[in-house]
DRENNUFI-136279 format. One line per 10 residues: number of its first residue (from 0); their letters; for each residue x, y, z of N, C-alpha, C. Coordinates in pm, 1 decimal. Example, Ala and Ser with C-alpha at 12.3 -4.5 7.8 and 13.67 -1.06 7.14 Angstrom:
REM residues 2
0) as) 1319.0,-569.0,780.0,1230.0,-450.0,780.0,1320.0,-330.0,780.0 | 1285.0,-225.0,708.0,1367.0,-106.0,714.0,1290.0,3.0,787.0
END
This chain:
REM residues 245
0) xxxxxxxxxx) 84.3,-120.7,0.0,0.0,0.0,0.0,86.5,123.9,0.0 | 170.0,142.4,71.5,275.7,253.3,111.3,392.5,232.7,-48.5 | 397.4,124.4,-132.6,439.1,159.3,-269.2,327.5,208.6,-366.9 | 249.4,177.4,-368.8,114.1,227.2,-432.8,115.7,391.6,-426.3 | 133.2,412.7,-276.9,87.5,620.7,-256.4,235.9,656.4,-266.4 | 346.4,589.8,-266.9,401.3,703.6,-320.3,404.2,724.9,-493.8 | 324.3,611.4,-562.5,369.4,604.3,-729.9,256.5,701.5,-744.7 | 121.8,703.8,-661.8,81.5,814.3,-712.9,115.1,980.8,-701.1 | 192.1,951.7,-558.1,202.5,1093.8,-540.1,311.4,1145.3,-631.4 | 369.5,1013.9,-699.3,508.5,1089.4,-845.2,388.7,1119.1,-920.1
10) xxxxxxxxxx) 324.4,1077.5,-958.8,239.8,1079.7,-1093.5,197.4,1189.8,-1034.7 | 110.3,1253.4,-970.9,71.3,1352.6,-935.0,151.2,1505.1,-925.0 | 295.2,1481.3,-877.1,392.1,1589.4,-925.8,425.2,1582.2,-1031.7 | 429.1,1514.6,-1141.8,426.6,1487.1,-1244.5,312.3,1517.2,-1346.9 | 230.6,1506.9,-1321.5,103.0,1588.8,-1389.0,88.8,1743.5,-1334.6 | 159.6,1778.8,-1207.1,165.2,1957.0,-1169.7,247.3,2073.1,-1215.4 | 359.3,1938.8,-1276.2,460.9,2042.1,-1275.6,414.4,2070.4,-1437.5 | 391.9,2055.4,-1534.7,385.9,2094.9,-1647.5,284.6,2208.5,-1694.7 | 183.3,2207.4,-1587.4,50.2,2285.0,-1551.8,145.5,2439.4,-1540.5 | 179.6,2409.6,-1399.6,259.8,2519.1,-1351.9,343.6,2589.8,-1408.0
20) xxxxxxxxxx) 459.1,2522.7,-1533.5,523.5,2568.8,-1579.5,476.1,2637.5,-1728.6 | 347.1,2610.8,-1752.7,274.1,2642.6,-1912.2,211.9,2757.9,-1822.6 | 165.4,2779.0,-1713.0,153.8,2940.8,-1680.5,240.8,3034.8,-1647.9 | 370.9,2989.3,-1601.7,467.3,3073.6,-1588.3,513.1,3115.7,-1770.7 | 483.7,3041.5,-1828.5,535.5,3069.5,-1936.2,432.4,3174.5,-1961.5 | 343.2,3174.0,-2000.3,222.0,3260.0,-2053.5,274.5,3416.3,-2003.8 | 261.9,3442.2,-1820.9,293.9,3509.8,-1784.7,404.6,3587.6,-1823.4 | 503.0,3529.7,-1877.2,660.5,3558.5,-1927.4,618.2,3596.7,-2109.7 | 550.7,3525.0,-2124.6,559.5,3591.3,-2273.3,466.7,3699.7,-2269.6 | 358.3,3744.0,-2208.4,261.6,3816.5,-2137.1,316.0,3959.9,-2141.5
30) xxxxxxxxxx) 420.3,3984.2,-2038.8,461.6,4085.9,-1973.2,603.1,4117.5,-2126.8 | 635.9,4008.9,-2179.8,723.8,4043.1,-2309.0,680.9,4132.2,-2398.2 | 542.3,4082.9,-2422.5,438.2,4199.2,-2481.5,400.2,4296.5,-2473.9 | 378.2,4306.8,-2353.6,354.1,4404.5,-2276.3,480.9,4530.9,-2309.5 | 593.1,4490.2,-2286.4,690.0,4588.9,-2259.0,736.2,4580.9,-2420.0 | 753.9,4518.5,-2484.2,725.2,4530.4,-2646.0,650.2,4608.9,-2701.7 | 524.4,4670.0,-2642.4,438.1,4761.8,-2700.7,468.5,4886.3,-2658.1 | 519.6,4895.0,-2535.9,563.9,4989.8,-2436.6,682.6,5044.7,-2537.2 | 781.8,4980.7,-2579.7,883.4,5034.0,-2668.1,854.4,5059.8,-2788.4 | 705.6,5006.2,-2797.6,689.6,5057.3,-2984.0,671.4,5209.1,-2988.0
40) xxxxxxxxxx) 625.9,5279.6,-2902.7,570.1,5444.3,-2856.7,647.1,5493.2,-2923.4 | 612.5,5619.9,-3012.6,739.8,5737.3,-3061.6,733.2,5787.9,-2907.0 | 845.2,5905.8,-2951.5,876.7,6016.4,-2854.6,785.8,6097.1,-2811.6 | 680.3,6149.6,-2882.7,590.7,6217.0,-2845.0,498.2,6134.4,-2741.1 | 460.7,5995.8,-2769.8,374.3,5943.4,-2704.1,438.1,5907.2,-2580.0 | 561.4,5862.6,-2547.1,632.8,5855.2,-2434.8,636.8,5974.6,-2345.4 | 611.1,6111.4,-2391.3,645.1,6243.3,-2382.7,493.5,6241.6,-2236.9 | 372.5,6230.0,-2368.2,270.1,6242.1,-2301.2,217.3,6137.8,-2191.4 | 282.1,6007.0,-2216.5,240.6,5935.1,-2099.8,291.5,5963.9,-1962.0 | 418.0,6004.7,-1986.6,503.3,6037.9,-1839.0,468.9,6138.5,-1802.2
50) xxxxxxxxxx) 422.7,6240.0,-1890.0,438.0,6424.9,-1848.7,259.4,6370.5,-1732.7 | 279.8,6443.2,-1614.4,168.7,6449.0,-1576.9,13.3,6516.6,-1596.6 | -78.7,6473.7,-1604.5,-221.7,6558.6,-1615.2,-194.5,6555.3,-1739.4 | -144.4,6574.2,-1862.8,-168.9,6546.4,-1994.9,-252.4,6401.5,-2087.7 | -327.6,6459.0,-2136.1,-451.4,6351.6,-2199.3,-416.0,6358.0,-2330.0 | -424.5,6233.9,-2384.6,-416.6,6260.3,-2549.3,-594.7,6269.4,-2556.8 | -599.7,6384.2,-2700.8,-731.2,6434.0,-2696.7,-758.8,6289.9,-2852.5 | -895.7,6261.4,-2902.4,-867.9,6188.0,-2997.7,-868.5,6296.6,-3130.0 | -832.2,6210.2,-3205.3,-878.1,6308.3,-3342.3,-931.5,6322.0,-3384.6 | -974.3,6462.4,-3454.8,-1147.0,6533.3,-3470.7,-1209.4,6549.0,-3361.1
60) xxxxxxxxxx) -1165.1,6562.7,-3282.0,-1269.2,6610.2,-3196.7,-1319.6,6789.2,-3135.6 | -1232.6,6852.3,-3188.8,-1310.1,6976.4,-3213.6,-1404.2,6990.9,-3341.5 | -1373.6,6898.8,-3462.7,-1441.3,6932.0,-3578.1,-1578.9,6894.3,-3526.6 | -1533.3,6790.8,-3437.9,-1730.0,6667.6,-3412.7,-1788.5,6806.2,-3300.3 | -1760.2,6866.0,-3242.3,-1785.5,6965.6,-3104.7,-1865.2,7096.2,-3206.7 | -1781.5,7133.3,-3324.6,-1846.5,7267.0,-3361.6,-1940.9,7223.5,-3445.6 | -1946.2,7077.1,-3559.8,-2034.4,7035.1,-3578.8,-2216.0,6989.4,-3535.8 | -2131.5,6964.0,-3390.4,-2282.5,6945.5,-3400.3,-2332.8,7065.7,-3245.1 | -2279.8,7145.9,-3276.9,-2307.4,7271.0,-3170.3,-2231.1,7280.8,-3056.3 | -2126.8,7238.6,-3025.0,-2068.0,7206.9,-2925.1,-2021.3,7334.1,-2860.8
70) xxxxxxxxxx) -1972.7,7359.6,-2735.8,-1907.6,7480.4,-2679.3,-1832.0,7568.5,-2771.4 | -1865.2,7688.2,-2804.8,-1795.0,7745.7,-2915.9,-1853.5,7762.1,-3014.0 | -1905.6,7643.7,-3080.1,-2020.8,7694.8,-3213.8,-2105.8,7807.9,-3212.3 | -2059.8,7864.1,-3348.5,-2195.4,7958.8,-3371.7,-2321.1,7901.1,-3386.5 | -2351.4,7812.2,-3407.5,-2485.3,7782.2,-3439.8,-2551.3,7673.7,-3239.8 | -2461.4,7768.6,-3158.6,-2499.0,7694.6,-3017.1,-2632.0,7788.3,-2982.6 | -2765.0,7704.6,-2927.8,-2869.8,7778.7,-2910.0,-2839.8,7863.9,-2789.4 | -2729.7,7899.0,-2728.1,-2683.2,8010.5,-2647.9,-2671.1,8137.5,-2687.8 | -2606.8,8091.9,-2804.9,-2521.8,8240.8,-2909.5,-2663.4,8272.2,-2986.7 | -2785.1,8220.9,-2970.2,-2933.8,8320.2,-3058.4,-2938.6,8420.1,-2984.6
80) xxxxxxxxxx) -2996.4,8516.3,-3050.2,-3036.4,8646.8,-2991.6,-3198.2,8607.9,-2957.7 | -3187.9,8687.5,-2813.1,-3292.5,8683.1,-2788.1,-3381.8,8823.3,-2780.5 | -3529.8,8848.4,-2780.1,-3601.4,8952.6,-2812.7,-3689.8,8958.1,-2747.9 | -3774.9,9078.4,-2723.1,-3894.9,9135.9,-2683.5,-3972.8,9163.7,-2780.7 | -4129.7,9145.3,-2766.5,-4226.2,9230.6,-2814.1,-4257.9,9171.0,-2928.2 | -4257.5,9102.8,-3013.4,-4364.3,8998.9,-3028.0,-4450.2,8920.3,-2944.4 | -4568.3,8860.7,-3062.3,-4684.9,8839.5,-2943.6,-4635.0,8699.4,-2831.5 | -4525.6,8610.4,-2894.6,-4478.6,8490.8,-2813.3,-4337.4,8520.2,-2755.9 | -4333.2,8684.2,-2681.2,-4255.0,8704.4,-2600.6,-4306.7,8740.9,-2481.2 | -4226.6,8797.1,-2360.7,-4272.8,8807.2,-2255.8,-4358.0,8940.8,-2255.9
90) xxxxxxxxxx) -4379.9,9010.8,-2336.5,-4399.3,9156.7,-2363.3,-4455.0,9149.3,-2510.7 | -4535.2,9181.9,-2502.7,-4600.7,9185.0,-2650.4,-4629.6,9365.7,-2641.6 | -4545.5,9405.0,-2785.6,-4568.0,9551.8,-2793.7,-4596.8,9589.8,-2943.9 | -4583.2,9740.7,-2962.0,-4579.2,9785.2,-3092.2,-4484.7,9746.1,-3206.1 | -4352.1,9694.2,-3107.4,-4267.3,9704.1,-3173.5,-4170.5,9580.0,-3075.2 | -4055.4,9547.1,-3170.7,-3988.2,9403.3,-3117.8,-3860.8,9461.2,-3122.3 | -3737.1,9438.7,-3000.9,-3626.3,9482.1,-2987.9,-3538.1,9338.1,-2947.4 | -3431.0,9378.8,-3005.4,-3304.6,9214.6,-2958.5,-3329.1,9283.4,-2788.1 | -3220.8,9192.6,-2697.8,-3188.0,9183.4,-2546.1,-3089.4,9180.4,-2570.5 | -2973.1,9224.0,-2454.8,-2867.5,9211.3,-2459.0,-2859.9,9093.8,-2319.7
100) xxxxxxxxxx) -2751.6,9021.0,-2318.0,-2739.1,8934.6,-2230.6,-2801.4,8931.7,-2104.3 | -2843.9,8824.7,-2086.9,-2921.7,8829.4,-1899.2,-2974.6,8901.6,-1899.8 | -3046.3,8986.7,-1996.7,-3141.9,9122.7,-1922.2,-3301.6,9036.2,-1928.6 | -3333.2,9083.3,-1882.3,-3472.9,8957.4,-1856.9,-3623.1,9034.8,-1815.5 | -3713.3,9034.7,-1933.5,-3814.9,9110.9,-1942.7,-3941.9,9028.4,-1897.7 | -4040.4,9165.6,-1838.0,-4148.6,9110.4,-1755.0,-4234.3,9190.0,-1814.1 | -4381.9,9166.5,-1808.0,-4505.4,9274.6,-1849.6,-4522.7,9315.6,-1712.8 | -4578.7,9432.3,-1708.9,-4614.0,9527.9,-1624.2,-4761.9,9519.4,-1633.1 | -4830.6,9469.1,-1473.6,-4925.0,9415.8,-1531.6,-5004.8,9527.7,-1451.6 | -5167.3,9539.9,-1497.7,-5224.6,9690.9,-1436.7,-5247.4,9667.3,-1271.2
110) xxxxxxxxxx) -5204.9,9759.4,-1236.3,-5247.9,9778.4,-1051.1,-5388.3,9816.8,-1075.4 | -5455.8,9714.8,-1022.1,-5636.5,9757.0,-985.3,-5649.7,9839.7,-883.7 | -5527.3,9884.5,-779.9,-5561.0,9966.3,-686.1,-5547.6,10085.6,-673.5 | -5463.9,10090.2,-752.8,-5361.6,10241.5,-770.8,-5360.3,10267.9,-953.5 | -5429.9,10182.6,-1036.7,-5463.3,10173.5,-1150.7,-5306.8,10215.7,-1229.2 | -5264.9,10199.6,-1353.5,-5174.2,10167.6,-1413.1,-5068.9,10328.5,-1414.9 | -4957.3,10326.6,-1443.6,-4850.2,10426.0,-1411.2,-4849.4,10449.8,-1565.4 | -4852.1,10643.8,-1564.4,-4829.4,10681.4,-1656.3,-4775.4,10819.7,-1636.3 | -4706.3,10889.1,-1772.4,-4583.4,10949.4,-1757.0,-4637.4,11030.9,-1903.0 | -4756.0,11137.3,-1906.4,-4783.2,11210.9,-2039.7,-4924.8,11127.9,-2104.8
120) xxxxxxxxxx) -4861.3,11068.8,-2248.5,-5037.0,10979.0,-2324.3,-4991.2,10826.7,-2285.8 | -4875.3,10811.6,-2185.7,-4808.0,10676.1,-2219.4,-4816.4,10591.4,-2087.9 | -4812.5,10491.6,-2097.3,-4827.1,10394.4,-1980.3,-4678.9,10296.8,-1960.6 | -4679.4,10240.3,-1839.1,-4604.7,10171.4,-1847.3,-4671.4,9998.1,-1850.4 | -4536.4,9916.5,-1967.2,-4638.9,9831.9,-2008.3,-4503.3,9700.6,-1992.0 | -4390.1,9746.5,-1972.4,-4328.3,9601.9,-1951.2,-4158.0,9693.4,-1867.2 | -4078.5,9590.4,-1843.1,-3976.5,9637.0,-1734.3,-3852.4,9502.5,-1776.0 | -3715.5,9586.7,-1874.8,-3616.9,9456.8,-1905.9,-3526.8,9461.3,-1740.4 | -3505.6,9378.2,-1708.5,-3459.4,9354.1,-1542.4,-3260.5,9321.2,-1579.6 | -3178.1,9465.5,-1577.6,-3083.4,9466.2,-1530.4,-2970.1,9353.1,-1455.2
130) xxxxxxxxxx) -3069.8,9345.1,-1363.0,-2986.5,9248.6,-1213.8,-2900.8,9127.6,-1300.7 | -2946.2,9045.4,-1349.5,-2922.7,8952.4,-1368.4,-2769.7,8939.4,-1481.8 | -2749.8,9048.1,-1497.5,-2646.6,9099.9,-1612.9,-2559.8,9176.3,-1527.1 | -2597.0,9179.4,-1341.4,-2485.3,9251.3,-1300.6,-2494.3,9384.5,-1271.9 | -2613.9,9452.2,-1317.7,-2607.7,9584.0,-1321.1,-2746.8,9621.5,-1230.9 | -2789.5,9755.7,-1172.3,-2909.9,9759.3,-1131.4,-2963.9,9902.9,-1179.2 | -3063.6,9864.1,-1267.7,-3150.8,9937.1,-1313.7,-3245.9,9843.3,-1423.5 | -3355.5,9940.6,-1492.1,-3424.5,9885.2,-1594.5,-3400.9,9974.3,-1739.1 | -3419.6,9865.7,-1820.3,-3500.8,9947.7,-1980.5,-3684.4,9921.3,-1910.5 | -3705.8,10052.3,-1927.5,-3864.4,10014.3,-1964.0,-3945.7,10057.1,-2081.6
140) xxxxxxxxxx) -4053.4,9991.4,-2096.7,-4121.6,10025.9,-2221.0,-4255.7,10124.3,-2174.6 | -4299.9,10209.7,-2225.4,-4410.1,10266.7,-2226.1,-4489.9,10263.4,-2335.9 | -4630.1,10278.1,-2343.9,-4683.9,10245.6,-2502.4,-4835.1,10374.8,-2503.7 | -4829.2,10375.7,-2592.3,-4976.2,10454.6,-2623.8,-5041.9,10451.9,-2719.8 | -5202.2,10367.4,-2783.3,-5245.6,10318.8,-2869.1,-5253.6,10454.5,-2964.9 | -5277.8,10478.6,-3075.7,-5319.8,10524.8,-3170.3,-5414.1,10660.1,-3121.8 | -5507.2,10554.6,-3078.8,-5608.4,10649.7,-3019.2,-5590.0,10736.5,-2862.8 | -5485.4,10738.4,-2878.5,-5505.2,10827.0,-2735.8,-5375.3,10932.6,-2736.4 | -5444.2,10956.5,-2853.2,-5328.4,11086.5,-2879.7,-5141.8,11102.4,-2892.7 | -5060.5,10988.7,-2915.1,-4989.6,10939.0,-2920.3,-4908.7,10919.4,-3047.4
150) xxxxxxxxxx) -4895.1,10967.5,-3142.1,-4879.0,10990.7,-3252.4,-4740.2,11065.6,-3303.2 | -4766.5,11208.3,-3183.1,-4628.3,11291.7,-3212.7,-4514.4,11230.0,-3128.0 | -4468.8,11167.0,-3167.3,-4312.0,11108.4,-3080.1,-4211.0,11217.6,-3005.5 | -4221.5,11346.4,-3090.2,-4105.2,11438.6,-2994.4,-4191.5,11512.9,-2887.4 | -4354.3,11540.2,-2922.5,-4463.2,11598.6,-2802.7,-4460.5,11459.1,-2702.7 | -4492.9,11354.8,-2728.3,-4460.6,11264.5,-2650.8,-4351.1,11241.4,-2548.2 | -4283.2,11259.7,-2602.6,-4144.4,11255.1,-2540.2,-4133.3,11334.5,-2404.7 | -4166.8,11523.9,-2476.0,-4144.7,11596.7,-2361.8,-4248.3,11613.7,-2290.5 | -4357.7,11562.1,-2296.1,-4428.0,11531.6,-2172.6,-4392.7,11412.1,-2079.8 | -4327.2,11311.3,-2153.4,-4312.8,11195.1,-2044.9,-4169.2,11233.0,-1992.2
160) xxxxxxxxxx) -4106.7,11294.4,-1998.4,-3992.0,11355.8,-1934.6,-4047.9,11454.8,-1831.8 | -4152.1,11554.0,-1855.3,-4148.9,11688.9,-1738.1,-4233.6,11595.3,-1659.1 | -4273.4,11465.2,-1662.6,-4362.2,11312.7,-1541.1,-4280.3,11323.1,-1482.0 | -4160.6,11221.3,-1559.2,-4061.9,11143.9,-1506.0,-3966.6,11181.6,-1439.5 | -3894.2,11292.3,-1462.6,-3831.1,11392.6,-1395.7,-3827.0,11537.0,-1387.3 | -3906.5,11555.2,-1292.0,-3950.6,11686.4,-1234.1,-3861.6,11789.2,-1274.6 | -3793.4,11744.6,-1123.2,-3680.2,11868.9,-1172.0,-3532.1,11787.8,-1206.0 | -3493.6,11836.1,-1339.3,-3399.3,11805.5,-1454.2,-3290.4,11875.1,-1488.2 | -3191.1,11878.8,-1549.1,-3054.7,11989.3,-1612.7,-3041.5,11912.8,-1694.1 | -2950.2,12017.1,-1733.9,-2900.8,11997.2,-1875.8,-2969.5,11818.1,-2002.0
170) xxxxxxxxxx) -3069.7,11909.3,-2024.5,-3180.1,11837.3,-2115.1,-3193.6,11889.5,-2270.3 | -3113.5,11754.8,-2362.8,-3081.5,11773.0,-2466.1,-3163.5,11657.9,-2553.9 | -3272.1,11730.6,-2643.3,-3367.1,11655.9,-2752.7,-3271.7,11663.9,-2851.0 | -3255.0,11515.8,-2929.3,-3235.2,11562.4,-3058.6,-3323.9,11446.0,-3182.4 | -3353.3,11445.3,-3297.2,-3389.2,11372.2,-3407.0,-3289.1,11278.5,-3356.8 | -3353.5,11146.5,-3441.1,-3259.0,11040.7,-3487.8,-3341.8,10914.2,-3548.1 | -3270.8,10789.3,-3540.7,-3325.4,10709.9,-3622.4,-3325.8,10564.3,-3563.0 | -3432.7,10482.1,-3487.6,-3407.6,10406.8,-3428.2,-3486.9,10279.0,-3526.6 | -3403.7,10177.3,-3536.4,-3453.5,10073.0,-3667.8,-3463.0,10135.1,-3773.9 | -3565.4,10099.1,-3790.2,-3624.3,10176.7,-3982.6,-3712.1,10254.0,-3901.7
180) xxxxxxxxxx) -3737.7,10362.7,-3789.6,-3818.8,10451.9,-3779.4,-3750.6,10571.8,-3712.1 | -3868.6,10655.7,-3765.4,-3759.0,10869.7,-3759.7,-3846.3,10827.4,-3589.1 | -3760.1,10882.1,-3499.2,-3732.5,10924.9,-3381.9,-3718.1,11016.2,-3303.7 | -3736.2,11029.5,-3178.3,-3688.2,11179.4,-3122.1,-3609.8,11096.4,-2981.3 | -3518.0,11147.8,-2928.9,-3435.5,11105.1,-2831.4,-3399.1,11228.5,-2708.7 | -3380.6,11177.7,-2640.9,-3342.1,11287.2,-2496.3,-3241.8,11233.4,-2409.2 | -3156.1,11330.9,-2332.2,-3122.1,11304.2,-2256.0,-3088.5,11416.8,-2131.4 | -3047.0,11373.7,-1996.2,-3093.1,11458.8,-1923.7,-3027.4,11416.9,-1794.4 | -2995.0,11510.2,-1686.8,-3006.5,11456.4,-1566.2,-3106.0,11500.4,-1466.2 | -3124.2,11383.5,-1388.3,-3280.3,11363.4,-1283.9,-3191.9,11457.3,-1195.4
190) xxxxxxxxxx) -3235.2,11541.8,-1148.7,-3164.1,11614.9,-1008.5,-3287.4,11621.8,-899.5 | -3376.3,11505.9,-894.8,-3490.0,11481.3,-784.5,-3401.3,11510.8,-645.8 | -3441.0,11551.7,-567.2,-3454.3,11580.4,-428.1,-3412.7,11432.3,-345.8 | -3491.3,11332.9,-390.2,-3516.2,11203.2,-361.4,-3426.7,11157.1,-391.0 | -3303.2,11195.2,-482.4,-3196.4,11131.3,-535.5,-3092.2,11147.4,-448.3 | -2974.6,11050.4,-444.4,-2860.2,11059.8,-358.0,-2761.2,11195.2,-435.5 | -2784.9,11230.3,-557.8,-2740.8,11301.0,-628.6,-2782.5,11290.0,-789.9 | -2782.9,11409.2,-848.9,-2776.5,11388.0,-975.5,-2744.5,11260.4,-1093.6 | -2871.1,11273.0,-1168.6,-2813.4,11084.3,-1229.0,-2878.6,11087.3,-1377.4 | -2781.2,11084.7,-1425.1,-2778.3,11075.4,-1593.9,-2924.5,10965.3,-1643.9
200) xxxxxxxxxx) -2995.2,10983.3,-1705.3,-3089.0,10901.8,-1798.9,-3119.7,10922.0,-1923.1 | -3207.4,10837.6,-1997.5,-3189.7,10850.7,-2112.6,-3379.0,10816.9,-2179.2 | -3381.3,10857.1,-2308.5,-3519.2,10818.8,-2364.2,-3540.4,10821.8,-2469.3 | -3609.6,10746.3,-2537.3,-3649.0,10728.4,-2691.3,-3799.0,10702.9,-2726.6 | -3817.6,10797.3,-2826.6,-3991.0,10803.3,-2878.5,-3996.7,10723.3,-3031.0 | -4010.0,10670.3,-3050.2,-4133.1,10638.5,-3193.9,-4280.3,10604.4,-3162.6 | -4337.9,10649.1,-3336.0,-4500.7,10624.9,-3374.7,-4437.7,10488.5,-3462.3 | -4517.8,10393.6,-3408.7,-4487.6,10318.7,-3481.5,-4611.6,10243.1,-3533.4 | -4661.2,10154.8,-3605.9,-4810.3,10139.3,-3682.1,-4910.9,10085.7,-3545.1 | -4834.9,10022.7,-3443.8,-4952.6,9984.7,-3352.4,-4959.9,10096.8,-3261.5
210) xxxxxxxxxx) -4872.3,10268.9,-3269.0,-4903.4,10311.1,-3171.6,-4790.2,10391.2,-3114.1 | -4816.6,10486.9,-3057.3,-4662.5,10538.5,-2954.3,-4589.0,10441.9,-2848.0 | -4455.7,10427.1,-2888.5,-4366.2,10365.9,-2757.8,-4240.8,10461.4,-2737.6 | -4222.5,10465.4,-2576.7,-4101.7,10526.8,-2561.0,-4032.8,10377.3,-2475.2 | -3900.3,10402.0,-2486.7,-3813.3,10314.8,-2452.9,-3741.0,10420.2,-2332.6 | -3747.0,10384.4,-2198.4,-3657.7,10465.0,-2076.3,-3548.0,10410.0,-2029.0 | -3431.1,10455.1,-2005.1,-3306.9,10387.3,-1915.8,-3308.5,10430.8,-1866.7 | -3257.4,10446.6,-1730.4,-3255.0,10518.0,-1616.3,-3153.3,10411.7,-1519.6 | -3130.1,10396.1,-1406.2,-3039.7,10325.5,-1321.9,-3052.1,10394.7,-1169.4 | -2945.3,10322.9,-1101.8,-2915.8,10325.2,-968.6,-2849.7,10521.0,-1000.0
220) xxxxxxxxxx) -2741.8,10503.6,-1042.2,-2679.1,10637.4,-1046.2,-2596.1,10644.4,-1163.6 | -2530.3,10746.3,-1184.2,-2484.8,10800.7,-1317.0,-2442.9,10650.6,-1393.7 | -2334.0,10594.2,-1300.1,-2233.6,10491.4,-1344.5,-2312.1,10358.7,-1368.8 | -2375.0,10345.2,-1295.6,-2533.2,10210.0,-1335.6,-2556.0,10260.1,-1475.3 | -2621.6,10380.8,-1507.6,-2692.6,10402.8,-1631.6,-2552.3,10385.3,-1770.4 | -2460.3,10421.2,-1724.6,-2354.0,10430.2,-1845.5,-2295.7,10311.1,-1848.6 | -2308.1,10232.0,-1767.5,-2292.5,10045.2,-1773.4,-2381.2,9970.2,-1883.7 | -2511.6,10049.1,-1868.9,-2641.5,9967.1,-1939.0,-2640.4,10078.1,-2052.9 | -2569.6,10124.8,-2100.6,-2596.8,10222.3,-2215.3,-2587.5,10076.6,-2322.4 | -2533.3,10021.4,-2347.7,-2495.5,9923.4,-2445.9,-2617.9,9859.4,-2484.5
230) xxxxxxxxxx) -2692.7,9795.4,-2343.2,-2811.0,9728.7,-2389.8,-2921.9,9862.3,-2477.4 | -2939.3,9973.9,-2392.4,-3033.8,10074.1,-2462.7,-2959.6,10099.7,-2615.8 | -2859.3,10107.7,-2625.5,-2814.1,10146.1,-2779.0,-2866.3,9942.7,-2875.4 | -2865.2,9909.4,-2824.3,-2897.0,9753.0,-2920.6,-3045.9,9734.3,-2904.4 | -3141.8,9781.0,-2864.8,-3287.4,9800.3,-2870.5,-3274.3,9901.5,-2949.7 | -3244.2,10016.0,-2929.1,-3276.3,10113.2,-3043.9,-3236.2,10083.0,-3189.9 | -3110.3,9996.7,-3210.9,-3071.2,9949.5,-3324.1,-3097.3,9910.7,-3385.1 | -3197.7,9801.2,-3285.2,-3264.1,9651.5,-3357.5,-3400.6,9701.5,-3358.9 | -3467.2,9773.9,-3328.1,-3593.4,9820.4,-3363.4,-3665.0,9820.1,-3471.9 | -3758.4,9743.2,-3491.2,-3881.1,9667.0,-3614.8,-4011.0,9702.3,-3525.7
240) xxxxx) -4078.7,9636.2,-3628.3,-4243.5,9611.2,-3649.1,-4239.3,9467.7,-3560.5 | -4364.0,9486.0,-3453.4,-4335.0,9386.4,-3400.8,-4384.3,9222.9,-3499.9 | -4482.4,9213.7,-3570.1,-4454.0,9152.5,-3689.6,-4365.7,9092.8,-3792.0 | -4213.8,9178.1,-3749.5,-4135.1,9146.4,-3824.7,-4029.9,9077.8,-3709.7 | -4093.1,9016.1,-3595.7,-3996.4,8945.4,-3509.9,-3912.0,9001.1,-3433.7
END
């Protein structure tokens, strides 16, 4: 019996060892490969594997990014301009103006208690909100139908100015041309009582087919209003028929 277990226990190291040694091999040709591929690398690719935080980017991949709108594309629905005053905006008016970034428009809706704010034949009818762009003040819109006497844009004007600011200096009307429509423009400083000091504002009249609108800037103080001059000059620019978008 005791010749019997040890012939198996040869046979048995004998059937292990060949096992054992066909995985050491594997392993050995394995890691040969391994470091065989490792040496196939040019210089550049050796460059970037060692250098730290460096990624190889693949190729095309800015072409696939601007293609199909990616960060950067012009055609990213970020980079559209956005607008007021058409009827599927927040403000439906006479007339439709671009926005300048983050400025963010509301309708002005009527106070039943104190009934709606007006400044001459004109009302106030919507409010573009500053804040959100960083700055504090508004563009606002004022409007006056057809029928309610609203017609003359520069009589318009200087009545909603001797409303809006009482007492005023140095107040300069002149012509001009806002979109495709003749205009009258003002500017002025508020020297209200109520004010921390004197503060630059600004205003614009057209008749336009649905009606009188003035466009107001105004701000916190001088330096607020000459921050937001940019957005008031790109409404007056972009100024259409609200029909025409």
């Amino acid at each position: 019996m005791r010749s019997e277990r040890r012939a198996g226990e040869r046979r048995d190291r004998r059937a292990w060892a060949p096992r054992g040694t066909g995985a050491g091999l594997a392993a050995v040709v394995l890691a040969a490969g391994v470091l065989s591929g490792c040496s196939g690398k040019s210089g550049a690719d050796k460059a970037r594997t060692m250098e730290p935080g460096v990624t190889a980017e693949p190729e095309g991949t800015t072409e696939k990014s601007e293609a199909t709108g990616g960060a950067g594309a012009a055609s990213s629905p970020a980079a559209r301009t956005r607008s007021v005053g058409a009827p599927d905006t927040a403000c439906e008016l006479p007339v439709a103006f671009d926005l300048a970034a983050s400025w963010e428009p509301e309708a002005v809706k009527l106070d039943t208690e104190f009934g709606a704010l007006t400044h001459g034949p004109v009302t106030l009818v919507c409010e573009i909100d500053a804040k959100p762009a960083g700055n504090i003040g508004f563009l606002r819109v004022w409007t006056a139908g057809d029928d309610e006497g609203g017609g003359d844009a520069r009589a318009a004007l200087e009545a909603f100015v001797a409303e809006e600011a009482q007492s005023r200096d140095a107040v300069a009307f002149t012509e001009t041309q806002a979109g495709g429509f003749p205009a009258a423009e003002v500017g002025y400083l508020n020297t209200s009582e109520f004010l921390d000091g004197p503060k630059k504002e600004r205003a614009l009249a057209v008749s336009a087919p649905g009606g009188l609108v003035v466009l107001h800037l105004g701000g916190l103080d001088t330096e607020e209003h000459e921050a937001m001059l940019p957005a008031y000059e790109l409404a007056k620019k972009t100024l259409r028929a609200a029909s025409a978008g």
